[in-house]
N, C-alpha and C positions, 0 to 999 in steps of 0.2 A: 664478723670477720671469719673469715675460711681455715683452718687451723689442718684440718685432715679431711684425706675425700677416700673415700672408696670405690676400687671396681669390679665389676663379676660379671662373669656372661655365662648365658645359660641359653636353655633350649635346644636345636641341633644346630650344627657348625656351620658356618657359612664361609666362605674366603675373605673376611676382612675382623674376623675377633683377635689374632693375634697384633694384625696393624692398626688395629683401632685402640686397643690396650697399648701401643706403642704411642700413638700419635695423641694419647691424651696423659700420657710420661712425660714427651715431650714436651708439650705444650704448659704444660704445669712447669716443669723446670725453666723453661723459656722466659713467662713472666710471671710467677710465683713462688720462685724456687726454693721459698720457707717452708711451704705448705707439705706436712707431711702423705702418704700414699699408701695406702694397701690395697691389696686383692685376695679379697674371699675367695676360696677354692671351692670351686663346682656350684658354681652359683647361688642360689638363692639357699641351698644347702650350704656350704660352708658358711654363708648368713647365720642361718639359724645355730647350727655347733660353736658361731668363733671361730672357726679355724678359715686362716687368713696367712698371705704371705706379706712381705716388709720389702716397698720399694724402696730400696738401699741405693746408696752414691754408683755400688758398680753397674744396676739396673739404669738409673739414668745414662749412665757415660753410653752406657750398648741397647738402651732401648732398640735402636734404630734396625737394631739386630732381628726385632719380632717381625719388621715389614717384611723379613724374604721368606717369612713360612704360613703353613695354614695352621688349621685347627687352633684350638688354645690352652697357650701354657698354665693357666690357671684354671682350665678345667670348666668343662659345662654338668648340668644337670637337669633334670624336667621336675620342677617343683611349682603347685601351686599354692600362694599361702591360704587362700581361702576353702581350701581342702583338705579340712583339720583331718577327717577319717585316716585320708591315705598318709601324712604324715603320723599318724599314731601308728600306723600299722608298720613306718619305715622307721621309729625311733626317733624323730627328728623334733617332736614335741610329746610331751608327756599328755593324758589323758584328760580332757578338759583345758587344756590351756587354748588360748586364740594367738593363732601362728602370727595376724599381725604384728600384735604385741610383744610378741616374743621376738618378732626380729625388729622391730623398733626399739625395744629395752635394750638386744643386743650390741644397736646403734651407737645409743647410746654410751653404753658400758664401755665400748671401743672408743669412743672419744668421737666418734665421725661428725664433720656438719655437711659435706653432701655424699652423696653415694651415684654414683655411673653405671647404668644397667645398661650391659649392650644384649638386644636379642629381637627377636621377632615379636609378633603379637601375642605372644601367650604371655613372653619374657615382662612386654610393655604394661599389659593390661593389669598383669600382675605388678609389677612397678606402682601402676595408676592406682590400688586395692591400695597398696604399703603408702604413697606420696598423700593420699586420702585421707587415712589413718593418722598419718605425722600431722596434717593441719588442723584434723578433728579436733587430736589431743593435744596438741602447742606443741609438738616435739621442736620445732624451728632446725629443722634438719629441711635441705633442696634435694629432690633427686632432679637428677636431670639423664633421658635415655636416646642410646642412640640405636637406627634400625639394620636389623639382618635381618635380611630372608633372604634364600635364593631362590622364592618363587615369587619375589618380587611384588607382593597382595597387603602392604600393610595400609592402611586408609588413614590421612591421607597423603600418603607421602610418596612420589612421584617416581623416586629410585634409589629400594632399599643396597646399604652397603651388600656388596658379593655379588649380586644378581650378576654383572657384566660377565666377573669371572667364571662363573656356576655355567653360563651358556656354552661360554669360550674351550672352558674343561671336558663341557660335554659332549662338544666337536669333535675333541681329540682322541676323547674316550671311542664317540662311533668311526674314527678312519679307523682304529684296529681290528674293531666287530664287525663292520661290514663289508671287512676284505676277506672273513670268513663265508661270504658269499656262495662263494666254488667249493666251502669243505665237504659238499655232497649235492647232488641232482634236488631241485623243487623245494631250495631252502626259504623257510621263513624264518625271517632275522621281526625279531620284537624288540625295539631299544626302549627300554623303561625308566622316565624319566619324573623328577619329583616334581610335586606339585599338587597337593590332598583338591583344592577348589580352585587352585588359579591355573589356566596354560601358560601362561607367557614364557615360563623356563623353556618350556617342550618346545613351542613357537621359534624362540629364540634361538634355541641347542638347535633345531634342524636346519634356517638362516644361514647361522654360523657354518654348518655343514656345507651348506651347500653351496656357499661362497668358497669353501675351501677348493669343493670341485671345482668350480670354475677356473681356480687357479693351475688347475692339472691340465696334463697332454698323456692325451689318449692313444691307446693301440689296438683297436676292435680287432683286427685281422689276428691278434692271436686271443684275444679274449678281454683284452682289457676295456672294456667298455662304460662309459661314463653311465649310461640307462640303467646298465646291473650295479653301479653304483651309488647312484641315487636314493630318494628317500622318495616312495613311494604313498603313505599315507601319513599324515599328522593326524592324530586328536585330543581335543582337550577337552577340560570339562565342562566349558561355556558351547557346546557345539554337540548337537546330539547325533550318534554314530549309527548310523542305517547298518547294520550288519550284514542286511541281505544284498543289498546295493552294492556297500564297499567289496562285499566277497567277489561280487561277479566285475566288477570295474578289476581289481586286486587280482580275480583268475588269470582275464586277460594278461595281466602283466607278468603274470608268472607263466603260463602257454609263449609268449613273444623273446621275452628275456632270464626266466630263465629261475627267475629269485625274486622275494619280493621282503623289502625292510619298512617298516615301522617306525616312528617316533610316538612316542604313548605318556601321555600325562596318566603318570598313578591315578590321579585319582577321577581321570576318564568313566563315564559309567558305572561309579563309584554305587550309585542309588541302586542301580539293576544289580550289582553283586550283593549287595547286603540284604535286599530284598529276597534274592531265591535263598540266601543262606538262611534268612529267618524263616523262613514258609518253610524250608525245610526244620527247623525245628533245632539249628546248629544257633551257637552264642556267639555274636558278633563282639573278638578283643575289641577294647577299649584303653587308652592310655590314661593318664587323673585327669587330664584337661578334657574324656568324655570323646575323642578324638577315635577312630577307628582304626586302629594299628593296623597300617599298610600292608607291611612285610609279612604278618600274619593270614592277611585275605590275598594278598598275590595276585592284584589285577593283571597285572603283567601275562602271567602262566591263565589266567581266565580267557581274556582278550585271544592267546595262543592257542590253546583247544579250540574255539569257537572258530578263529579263521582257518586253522590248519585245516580241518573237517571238511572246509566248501569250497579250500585251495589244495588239496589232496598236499599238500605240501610233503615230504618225505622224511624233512627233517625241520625240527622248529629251534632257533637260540634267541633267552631270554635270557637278556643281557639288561643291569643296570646301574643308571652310571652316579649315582646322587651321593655313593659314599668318595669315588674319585672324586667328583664335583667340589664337593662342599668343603673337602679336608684341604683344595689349592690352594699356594700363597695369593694375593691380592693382584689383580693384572695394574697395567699403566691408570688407565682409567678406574678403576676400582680405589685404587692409590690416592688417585687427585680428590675425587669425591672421599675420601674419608680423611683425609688433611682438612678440608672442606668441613666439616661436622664434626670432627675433632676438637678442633681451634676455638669454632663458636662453642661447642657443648663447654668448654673450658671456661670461655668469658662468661657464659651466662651463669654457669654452677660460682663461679665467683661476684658475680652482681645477683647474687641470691634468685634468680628464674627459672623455676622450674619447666620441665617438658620433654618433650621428644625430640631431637634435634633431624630438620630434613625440607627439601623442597615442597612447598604446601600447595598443591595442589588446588582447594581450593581458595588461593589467597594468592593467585598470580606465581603461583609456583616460586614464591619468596623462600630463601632458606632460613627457617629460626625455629624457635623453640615453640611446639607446637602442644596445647595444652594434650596432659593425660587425658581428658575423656573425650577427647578427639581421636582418639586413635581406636582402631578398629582393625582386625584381621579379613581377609578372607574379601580383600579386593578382589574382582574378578578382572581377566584380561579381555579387552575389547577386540574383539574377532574381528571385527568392522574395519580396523585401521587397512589402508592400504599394502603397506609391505606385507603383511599376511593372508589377505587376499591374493595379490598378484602371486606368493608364494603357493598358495591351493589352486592357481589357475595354471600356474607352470607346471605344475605334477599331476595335471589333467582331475586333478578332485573336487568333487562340488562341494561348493560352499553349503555349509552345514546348516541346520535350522537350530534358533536358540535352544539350549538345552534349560531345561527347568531348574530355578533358582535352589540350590543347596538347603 
């Protein structure tokens, strides 16, 4: 019997952790309403310390409160348990201890019999490490996990919470930056969009964009022109980027109209930046999950140098939008699929089922609870789909040759 559950989300933010922490309040008060609740603060960290907040009576009555905003109120963090080092060295376990255990004893000590992990693939995998561990040892604690990303890559689940809204935020985020167009003669606009191994965010943020245009009325004769408006190049990381090519396809556009904007998956040509940084004899950052910390190597500002150089460009804006993105409240659709996984994550954490809750892909795209060692990061997006073709054939860009597997 289900006595206390706990929740924490960890990893980076995505638009559906605070209404996902809402909608699994709810749902527990709904048909459980004995069942006591807490939330570890900064995920898989405040696991380990204890330190936890107490869903209290005034939390339920205003849960509803968490769906109008992003980020989350309980706090994320990037921890993995199976990397005893880097936890010794942040204080979060003592020397020689095994961090599973340690946050299973903690589980325990708390009283918990299930625990709810909302996060991406680092969040789940590590989830799968701890759910592992609890059957090894008979701990008879459920985890049950639900997915964020907003680059939408976790395997195999069809559409992780936020992705909708991550795309839709990053729309908005480019009408600002790309009205920067005219802030000087031979501008290159670089929109740097998240995504370490999958496009589909970049894919989608440019989509979005460019539906929006459509929605507009133009005024060429004094300059308002849809072309200088446009999105000129996409790429992602399943799609290998001709430099020389794009430059000279990318000049023309910039000789004709004037400007030329970008859509850029971070982690685009990710291989070719870390490759000259090590030949050069520089240490490629690294995060504890081994991950190649982005924002430190700036593909963004690389990609920039390289076209500005063969687009004489005069002035370059490298602009990104992942922290806007990711911090949004939940859009309509966003909303409905986390009600959706919500609901079931609840019923199943109380008929004792572990897993990841999400449309399973391969299993007829069924939603339920999909075992831990099913789940895998670092789905790629399939370039091949039609809307994204037709998309690269409307902005006059060839379609890319496979880029080599990560």
């Amino acid at each position: 019997m289900v006595k206390k559950v706990a929740i924490l989300t960890a990893g980076g933010f995505a638009p559906c952790l605070s209404s996902a922490i809402g909608g699994l309040i709810e749902r527990y008060t709904e048909v459980a309403p004995e069942v006591e609740i807490i939330a570890y603060r900064h995920g898989y960290q405040g696991l380990l310390q204890g330190d936890f907040l107490v869903v209290d009576d005034a939390v339920r009555k205003n849960a509803h409160l968490l769906h109008r905003f992003g980020g989350s109120p309980v706090g994320n963090s990037r921890v993995k348990l199976t990397n005893a080092k880097d936890l010794v060295k942040r204080g979060l376990v003592e020397e020689g201890a095994n961090p599973l255990q340690v946050a299973a004893d903690r589980l325990v000590a708390d009283g918990v019999d299930v625990l709810h992990t909302i996060g991406g693939d680092d969040t789940n995998t590590t989830a799968a490490d701890l759910a592992a561990y609890l059957a090894e040892h008979d701990y008879g604690l459920t985890v049950v996990g639900l997915p964020k990303t907003i680059d939408n890559d976790v395997i195999p689940i069809r559409q992780s919470l936020g992705a909708w809204t991550a795309a839709e935020q990053g729309s908005i985020f480019a009408q600002n930056v790309v009205a920067e167009h005219n802030s000087g003669s031979r501008m290159l606009i670089v929109h740097e969009v998240m995504g370490r191994h999958c496009g589909w965010l970049t894919a989608a943020t440019a989509q979005k964009y460019r539906e929006w245009l459509d929605t507009q009325e133009w005024l060429p004769e004094i300059g308002l022109s849809k072309p200088a408006w446009d999105v000129h190049g996409v790429y992602v990381p399943e799609g290998e980027i001709n430099i020389a090519k794009e430059s000279e396809r990318l000049g023309k556009i910039m000789d004709e109209v004037g400007n030329v904007t970008i859509f850029l998956s971070e982690g685009a040509g990710l291989d070719s930046i870390v490759a000259e940084m090590e030949a050069a004899g520089e240490e490629v950052p690294r995060d504890p999950f081994g991950h190649v910390r982005l924002n430190d190597v700036n593909p963004g500002a690389w990609f920039g140098d390289q076209f500005a150089k063969k687009l004489n460009a005069e002035k370059v804006l490298i602009q990104k939008s992942g922290y806007f993105s990711r911090s949004a409240a939940a859009n309509d659709a966003d909303l409905a699929l986390i009600k959706q996984c919500t609901d079931l994550a609840v019923d199943k954490a109380l008929a004792g089922e572990p897993g990841v809750i999400g449309h399973d892909e391969e299993n007829g795209d069924v939603l339920s609870a999909i075992a831990f060692d099913r789940i895998k990061g670092g789905k790629a997006f399939d370039i091949n789909q039609d809307w994204y073709k037709d998309m690269l054939a409307d902005i006059g860009q060839e379609f890319p040759s496979p880029a080599q597997a990560h």
